[in-house]
N, C-alpha and C positions, 0 to 999 in steps of 0.2 A: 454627218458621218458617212463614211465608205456605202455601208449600204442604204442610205436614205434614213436611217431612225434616227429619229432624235431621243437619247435618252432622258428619261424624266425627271425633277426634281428631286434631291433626295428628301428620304422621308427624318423628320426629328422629332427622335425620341422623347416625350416631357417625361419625366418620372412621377408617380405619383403621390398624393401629397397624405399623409396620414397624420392629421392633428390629434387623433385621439392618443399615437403612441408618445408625443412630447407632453401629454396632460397626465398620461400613465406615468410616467418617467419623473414630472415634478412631483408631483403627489407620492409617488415612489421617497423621492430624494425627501421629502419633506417630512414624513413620517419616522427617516432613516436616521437625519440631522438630529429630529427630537428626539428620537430615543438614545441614541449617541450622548446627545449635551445631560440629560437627566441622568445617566447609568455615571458622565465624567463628573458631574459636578457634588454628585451625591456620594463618589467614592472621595473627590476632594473635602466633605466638608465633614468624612471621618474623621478624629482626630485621636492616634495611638501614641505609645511611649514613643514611637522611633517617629513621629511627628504628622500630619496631613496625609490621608489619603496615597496620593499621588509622591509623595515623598517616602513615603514608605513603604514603595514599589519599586521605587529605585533605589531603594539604601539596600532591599533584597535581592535584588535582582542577579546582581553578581555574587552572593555570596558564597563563602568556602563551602558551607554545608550545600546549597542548591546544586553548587557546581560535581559535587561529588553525589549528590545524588541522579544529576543528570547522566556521570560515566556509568553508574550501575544501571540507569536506565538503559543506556545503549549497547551493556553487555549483556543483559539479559534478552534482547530484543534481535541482536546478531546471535545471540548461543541459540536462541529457541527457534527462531527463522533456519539458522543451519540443520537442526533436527528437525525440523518441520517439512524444508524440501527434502533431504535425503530420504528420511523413511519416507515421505509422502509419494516420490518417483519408484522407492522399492514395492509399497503395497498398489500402487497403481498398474505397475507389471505384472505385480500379482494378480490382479482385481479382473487383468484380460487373460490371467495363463488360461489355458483349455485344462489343467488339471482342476478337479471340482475342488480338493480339499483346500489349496491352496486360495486357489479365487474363494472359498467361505470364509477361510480365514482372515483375509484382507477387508471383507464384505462386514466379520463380524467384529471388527475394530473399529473401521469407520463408524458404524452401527452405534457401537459404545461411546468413542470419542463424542461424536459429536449430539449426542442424546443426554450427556451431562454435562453441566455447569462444567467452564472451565475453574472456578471459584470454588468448585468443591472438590475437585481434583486435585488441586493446590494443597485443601487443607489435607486431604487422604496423604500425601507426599510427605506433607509435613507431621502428620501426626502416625507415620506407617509402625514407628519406634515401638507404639501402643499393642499393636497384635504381630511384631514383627520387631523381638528387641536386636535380634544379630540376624547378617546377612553372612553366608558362609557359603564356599563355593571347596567344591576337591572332589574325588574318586570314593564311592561310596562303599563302604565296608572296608575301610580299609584306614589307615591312620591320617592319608595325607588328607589334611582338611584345612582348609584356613580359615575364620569369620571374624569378622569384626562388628561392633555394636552398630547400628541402621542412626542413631544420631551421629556418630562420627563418620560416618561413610555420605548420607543425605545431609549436610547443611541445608541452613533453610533458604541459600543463596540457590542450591543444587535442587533442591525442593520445588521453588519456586521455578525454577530452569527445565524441570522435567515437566510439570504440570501444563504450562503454556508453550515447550514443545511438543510434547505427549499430543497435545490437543488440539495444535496445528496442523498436525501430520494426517491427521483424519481429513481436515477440509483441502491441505495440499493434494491429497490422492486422488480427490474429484476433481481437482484442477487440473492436475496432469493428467488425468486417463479421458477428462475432453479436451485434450490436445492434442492425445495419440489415436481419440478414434476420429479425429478431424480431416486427420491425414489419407486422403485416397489409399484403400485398401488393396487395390493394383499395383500400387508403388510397392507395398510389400509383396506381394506374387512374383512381381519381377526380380526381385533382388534376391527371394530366395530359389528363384528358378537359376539365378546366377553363381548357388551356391554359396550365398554367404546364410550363415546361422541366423537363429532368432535375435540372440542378445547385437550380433551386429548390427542385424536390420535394423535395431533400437535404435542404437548408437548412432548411425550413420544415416541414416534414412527417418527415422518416422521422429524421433526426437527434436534435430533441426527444424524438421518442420513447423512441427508443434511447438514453437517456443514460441511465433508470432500471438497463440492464441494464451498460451499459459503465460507473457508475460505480462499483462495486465491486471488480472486478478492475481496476481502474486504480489504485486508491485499494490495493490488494495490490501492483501492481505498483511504485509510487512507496515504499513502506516499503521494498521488498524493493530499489528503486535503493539506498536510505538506505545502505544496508549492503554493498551490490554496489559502493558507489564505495571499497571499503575495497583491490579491484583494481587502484587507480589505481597503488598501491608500485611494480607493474609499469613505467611508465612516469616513476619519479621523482618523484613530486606528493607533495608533504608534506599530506598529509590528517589526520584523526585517526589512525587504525589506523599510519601511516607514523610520523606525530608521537611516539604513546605507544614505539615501538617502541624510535623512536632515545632516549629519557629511558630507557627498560629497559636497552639497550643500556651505557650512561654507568652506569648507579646498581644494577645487577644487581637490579633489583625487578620482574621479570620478572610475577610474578601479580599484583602490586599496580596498575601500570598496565594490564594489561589488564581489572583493575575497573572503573577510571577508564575505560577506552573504552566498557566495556559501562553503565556507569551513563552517560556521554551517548549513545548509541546506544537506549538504553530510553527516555531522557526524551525523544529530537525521536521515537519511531515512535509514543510514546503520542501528544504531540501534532498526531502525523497523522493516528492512528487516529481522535481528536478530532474532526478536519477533516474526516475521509473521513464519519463518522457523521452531522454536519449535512447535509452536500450528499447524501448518499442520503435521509435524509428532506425534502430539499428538492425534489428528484427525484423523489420518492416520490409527491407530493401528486397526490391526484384517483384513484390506484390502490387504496387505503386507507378505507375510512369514518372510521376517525381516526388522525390522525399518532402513531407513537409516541414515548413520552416523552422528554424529552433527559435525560443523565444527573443535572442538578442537580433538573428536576422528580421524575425516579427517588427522588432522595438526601432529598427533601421531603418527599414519601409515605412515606418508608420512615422518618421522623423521627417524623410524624407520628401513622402505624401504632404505632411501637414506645410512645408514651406513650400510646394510645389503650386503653381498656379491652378484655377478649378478646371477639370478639362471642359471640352465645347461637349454640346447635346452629341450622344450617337446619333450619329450619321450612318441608316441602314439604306444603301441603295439597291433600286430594283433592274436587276438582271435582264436585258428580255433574250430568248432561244433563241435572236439570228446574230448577237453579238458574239456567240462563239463561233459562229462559221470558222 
């Protein structure tokens, strides 16, 4: 070289060898396989009216009744998620106002919601007819009044709807108000030294922020509705879970349907999970130097990788202080 050094050999990396995790991994897989073939084989060698096990998984699976109780599933699960974030962001504002009654009040809802059973909540909705026969609303001493009976007003669709949003909106409100206090409380100094109001600074400032942290346990909480409206039986709402039941009930295929509910129950939480994964990396951006991958660019790479030749050993070489002159 220029100044007389000869640079060194490089150095190659060996990687190291861990046989204990491929001995973890069989023994893993091997344990997995057995319990797999005895759970398939033992449901195959059921045999009901509608035929074998395995056969009368599939003669369910699609059917008119499963399929209509899956749309009630996913409307109860959007209707009680939409009430659940709404009031959940209104008592969470509450929960930070500097007025005491207000933030008590927020403080003693949550307190409530979440201290009883969703399951008995349900039934309170459903059974309210019992010390609450009419719901009446008007201008009091005076004629204009209007009520109608609490069973025609609360179906047990609407029952079931208020119960599991009522009692989402308590855990949404811890969700949101550790979002809004995540947010650097300087950000809000500045923005109202700039004159804008509280509800703005909300809106514009401390909300955005807080969606990277509030969107994943929302995104937990909404699966977990998925499967929490299977409570609804409480209240008489032919749901899935209700649906597979009463077909078990008629056909004595008692595990084979509850296949069938768990095989759509697995398929809408995967494609939540799906949904929940884009909107947190869409939330994400600007926190990140780069967005992580989605899973189809994952599935590309790892396509790609696999036909790609193995690379050579890292090659770390040793720098010496007079090659940068």
């Amino acid at each position: 070289m220029a100044d007389g050094v000869t640079r060194p050999a490089a150095i190659k990396a060996i990687p190291v060898r861990h046989p204990g995790r491929w001995v973890a991994a069989v023994v893993v897989l091997a344990i997995a396989a057995s319990v797999l073939y005895t759970i398939a084989t033992a449901i195959q060698d059921n045999v009901t009216a509608a035929g074998p096990g395995w056969a009368t998984v599939r003669h369910y699976l699609f059917n008119r009744l499963i399929l209509q109780g899956i749309v009630v599933t996913l409307e109860l699960t959007v209707l009680a998620m939409v009430i659940g974030i709404i009031l959940g962001v209104i008592l969470a504002v509450m929960r930070l106002s500097p007025n005491p009654v207000v933030s008590s009040v927020s403080w003693l809802y949550v307190w409530f919601f979440r201290g009883t059973p969703v399951l008995v909540q349900i039934f309170f909705w459903f059974n309210l007819n019992l010390v609450l026969p009419h719901i009446g609303i008007g201008i009091p001493f005076t004629s204009f009044w209007w009520q109608v009976g609490t069973n025609t007003l609360i179906t047990p669709f609407m029952a079931a709807t208020l119960g599991l949003g009522l009692n989402e909106a308590a855990y949404m409100a811890e969700i949101v108000r550790a979002g809004m206090i995540s947010v650097e409380h300087g950000q809000t100094e500045a923005a109202q030294a700039l004159g804008m109001d509280r509800l703005l600074v909300m809106r514009r400032i401390v909300l955005p922020q807080a969606m990277r942290v509030i969107i994943p346990p929302t995104g937990n909480e909404t699966i977990s509705m998925l499967k929490t409206s299977s409570l609804a039986f409480a209240a008489s709402v032919t749901e899935l879970f209700t649906r597979q039941q009463q077909i078990a009930t008629a056909t004595y295929a008692v595990l084979e349907l509850l296949i069938v509910a768990s095989l759509w129950y697995l398929l809408m939480t995967s494609i939540l999970t799906v949904g929940q994964y884009y909107l947190e990396r869409h939330f994400g951006r600007g926190t990140q130097r780069g967005l992580p991958l989605t899973p189809f660019q994952r599935f590309r790479r790892m396509l790609v990788t696999f036909h790609a030749p193995p690379p050579s050993p890292t090659e770390v070489p040793i720098v010496l202080p007079s090659e940068h002159r």
